[in-house]
C-alpha positions, 0 to 999 in steps of 0.5 A: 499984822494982827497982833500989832493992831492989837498990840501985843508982841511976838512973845504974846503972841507965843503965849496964846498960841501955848495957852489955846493949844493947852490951856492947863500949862501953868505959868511957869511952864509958858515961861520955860516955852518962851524963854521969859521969868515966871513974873513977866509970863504973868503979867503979860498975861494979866496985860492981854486979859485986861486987853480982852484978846485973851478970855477963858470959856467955859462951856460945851465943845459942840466938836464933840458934844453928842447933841445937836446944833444948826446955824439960823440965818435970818433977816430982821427989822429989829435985831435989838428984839431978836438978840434980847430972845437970844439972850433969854432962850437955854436953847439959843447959845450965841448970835451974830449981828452981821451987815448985809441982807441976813443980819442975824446968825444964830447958834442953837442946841437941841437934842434932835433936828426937830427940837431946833426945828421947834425953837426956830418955828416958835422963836423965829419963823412966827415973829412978826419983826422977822422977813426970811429964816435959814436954817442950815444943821452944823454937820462938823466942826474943824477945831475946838469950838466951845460956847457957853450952856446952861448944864442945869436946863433939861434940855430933854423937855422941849416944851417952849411954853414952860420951859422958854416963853416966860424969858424969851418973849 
C-alpha cells in the first residue's frame, strides 16, 4: 500500500485526506474527526510535514483562475538548462524531467494562447539545446490544482525582452 511505503498509518492517512479536503479545519476539529486528542493530531501533523508528504501551497488554482494555461512537451539535450529558464521565467509556473523521448513538460501561463504561443517561440521553439516542442492548451482541470504564481509580475506586459530575458537566458 501507499501509505505504508511512506510510512504513515491509517489515521495519517485520515488527516490528509481532512486537511486536503478542507484545509482550514483546525487541529482540533481533525481530532474530533479521527477520534485522537488535539496534542497527538498535532504531532502527526508535525510527523507528516517533517516527512515532506504533507506540504501547503499557496498559489493560483488554474481550475478556475480566469487566464490561460498550455502544457509544453519537449525533448532536450539539456534539461539542467531548460529547468534553470523555468525557473527564472514569471510565465513558466512548473516542469517536469520525465524519462522517455519527451523529457521535459512544462506548465505555462498567460493571459491568451498567443501570449503562450510567444513564451514557448522565445524560450523553446529557438533553443539550440531544444530537438521537438508540443504544445497542447489545458482545456479543464478535474480537482483543485494550484501551483505557485508571482501575483506581483504584470502578466498584461508580455514583452519577453523586458520583462523575461535578463532571468531567463
Amino acid at each position: 500500500m501507499l501509505s505504508e511505503k511512506i510510512g504513515i498509518d491509517d489515521i495519517d492517512c485520515k488527516i490528509m485526506d481532512l486537511i486536503q479536503k478542507e484545509p482550514s479545519l483546525t487541529h482540533t476539529q481533525i481530532a474530533e474527526h479521527v477520534n485522537r486528542s488535539q496534542p497527538t493530531v498535532g504531532m502527526r501533523i508535525k510527523k507528516l510535514e517533517k516527512l515532506g508528504v504533507l506540504k501547503y501551497q499557496a498559489g493560483i488554482n488554474i481550475r478556475v483562475a480566469d487566464l490561460c494555461f498550455a502544457r509544453a512537451d519537449l525533448q532536450t539535450k539539456n534539461t539542467k538548462n531548460i529547468l534553470k529558464i523555468v525557473k527564472n521565467c514569471p510565465f513558466m509556473l512548473t516542469a517536469f524531467r520525465l524519462s522517455g523521448d519527451t523529457n521535459i513538460s512544462i506548465i505555462i501561463a498567460g493571459l491568451s494562447l498567443k501570449d503562450l504561443d510567444h513564451v514557448v517561440n522565445h524560450h523553446l521553439r529557438g533553443n539550440p539545446e531544444v530537438y521537438n516542442v508540443h504544445m497542447d492548451i489545458i482545456e479543464d482541470v478535474v480537482d483543485d490544482f494550484v501551483l505557485p504564481i508571482d501575483l506581483n509580475f504584470d502578466y498584461s506586459k508580455i514583452d519577453l525582452d523586458t520583462y523575461c530575458c535578463g532571468k531567463c537566458d
